[in-house]
N, C-alpha and C positions, 0 to 999 in steps of 0.2 A: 784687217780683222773682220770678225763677224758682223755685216752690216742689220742684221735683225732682232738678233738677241743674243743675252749672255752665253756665253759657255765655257768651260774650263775641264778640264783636261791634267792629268799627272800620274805619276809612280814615286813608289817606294822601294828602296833597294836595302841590304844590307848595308851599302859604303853612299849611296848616294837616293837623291830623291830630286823629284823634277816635275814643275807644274807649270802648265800654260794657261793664260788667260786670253779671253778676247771679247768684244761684246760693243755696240753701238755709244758712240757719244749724244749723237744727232741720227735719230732710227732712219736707214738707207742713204744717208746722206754724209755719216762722218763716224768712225769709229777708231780703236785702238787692240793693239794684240802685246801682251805682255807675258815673256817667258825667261826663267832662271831654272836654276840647278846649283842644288845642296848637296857637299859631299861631307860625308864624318870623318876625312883624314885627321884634322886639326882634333876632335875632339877624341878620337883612338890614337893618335898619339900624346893628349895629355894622360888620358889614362893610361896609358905603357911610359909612361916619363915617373909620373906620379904613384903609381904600385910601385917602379923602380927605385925612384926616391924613397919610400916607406919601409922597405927591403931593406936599403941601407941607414936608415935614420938621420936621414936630410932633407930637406926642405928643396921642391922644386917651386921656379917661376915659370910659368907658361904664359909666353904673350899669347890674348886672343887677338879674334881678326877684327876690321875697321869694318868702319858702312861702306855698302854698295851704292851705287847713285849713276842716272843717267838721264840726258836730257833731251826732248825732241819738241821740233817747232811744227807745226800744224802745217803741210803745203796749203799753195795756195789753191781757191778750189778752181778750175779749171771749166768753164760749162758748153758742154754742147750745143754748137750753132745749128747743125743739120743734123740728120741721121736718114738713111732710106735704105730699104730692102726690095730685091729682086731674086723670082725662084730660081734658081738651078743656072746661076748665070757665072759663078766665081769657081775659080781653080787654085788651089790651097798652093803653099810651095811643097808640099809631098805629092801633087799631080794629081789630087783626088776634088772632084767636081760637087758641087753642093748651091744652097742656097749664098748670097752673097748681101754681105750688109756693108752700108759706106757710112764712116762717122768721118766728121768736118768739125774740127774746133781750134780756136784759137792759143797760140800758148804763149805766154807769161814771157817777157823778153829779159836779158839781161840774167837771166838764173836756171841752174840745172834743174831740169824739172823732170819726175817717173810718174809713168800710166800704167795702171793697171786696165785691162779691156774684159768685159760680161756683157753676154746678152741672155736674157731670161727669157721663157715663153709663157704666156697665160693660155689656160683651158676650163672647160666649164667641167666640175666634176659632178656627176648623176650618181648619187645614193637610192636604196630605197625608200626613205620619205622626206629627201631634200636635195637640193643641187646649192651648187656656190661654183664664184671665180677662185682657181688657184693662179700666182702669177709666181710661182717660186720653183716652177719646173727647169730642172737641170737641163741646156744647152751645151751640143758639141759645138765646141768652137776650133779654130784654124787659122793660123795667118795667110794673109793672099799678100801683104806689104810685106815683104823682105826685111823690113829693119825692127818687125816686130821677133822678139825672142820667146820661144815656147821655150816654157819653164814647168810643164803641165798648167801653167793657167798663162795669158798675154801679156807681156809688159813691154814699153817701146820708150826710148827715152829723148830728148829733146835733141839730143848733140848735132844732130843734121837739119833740123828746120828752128831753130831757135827764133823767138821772136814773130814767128808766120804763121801764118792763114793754113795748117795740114789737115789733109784728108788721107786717111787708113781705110783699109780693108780687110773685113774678114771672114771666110767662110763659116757657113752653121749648118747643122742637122735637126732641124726640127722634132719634134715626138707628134708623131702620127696617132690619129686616135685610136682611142683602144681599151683594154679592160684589166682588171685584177680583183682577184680573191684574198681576202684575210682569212685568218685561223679559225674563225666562227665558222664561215662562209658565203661571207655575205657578199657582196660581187658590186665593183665600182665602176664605172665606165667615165671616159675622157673625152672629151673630146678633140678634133685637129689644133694646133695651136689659134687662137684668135687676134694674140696680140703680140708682140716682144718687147723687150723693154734692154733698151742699151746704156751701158754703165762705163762710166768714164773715170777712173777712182784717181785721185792724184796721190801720189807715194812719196815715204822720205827715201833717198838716197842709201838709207841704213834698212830699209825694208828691201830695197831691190837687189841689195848685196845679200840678203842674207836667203832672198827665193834664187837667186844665181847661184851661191855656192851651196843649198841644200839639193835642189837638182842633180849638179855636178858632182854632190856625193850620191845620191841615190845611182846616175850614171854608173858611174863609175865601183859602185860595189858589185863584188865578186871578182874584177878584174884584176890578175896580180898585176898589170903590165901599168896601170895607172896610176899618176901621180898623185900623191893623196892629195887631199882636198880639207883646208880648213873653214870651219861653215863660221860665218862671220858672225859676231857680237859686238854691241856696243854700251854693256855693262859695266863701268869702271867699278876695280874692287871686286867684279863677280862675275858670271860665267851668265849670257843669257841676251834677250834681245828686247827692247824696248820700239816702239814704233807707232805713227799717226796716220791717219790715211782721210782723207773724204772726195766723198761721191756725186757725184752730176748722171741722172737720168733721162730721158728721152723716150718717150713711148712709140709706135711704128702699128697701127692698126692695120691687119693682114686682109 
């Protein structure tokens, strides 16, 4: 979920309706993302039972539906023993060359455990009549460890170093300093990155299934040749995804 702040997200449909939430528990350090889906089948079919019944002058029973309910345990939090950066030294497994960051932490023995992997960059932003640190600058990232899985964002899971001392790697693309104008015209400048900041998120099991099989449909649409893809939930009673996540940081001054 959102390690910074609230946000929420949804649609409305004629048969159905669908809202995501997500939002910090513990700001950068531990949050939660919650999402379900409302469909009107049950309530457009009591009204088509029920004008049908009144058509014939009898009495309909419509069962409605039960509570939804779902439950998740907090992993445990995971922290960063090392972290170090080097320019231009890492080769992704797409064969593309970049800056190279190494993260070193221990993992939790005895239980399955998912990572989620970010690195941020900090830059100084030049207004015209102030400056401040931004540290919330979007980062290319890339895996260089093989048993990390791009999902559009990093996740790696414990099943091969269980209980040990691992070290990952990942390639990044820094943002190079530079400028931009808003709709006034007032004109920003950034600067090179100064710092990065490496994020080590521990995940449930039901999070990591459920960035695996939305990937796998995103892949996978358009193609008639592929096997559909059901995108994982763990809402009994209802259609949606419940999840915990928290975060370990490490800062890396450039």
């Amino acid at each position: 979920g959102n390690m910074e702040e609230f946000k929420g997200e949804g649609s409305l449909g004629a048969i159905s309706s669908k809202l995501t939430l997500e939002g910090p528990i513990i700001k950068d350090k531990a949050s939660f993302i919650v999402s379900g889906r409302r469909t009107y089948v049950d309530l457009l079919a009591r009204l088509a039972v029920r004008s049908q019944a009144r058509e014939e002058g009898n009495e309909a029973d419509i069962p409605t539906y039960g509570s939804i309910e779902s439950t998740q345990q907090l992993p445990t939090k995971v922290n960063i023993i090392n972290a170090s950066y080097e320019a231009n030294a890492g080769v992704d497994i797409y064969g593309e060359r970049g800056d190279e960051v190494t993260i070193e932490f221990q993992d939790p023995a005895g239980e399955q455990n998912y990572y989620q992997l970010n690195v941020w960059s900090s830059h100084t932003i030049e207004e015209p009549d102030t400056s401040y640190i931004s540290d919330v600058f979007w980062t290319n990232i890339s895996p260089i460890d093989p048993i990390i899985e791009d999902l559009r964002q990093l996740y790696l899971t414990d099943a091969s170093f269980d209980g040990e001392t691992y070290t990952t790697r990942v390639r990044i693309d820094l943002t190079e300093e530079g400028s931009w104008e808003d709709a006034e015209g007032t004109v920003f400048t950034y600067s090179a990155a100064e710092k990065i900041t490496v994020q080590l998120t521990s995940i449930s099991k039901d999070e990591f299934l459920y960035q695996k099989t939305v990937s796998a449909y995103i892949d996978n649409d358009g193609n008639p040749f592929a096997e559909p893809v059901v995108i994982h939930e763990n809402i009994e009673g209802g259609s949606g995804i419940f999840t915990l996540s928290i975060t370990d940081e490490f800062p890396i001054d450039l």
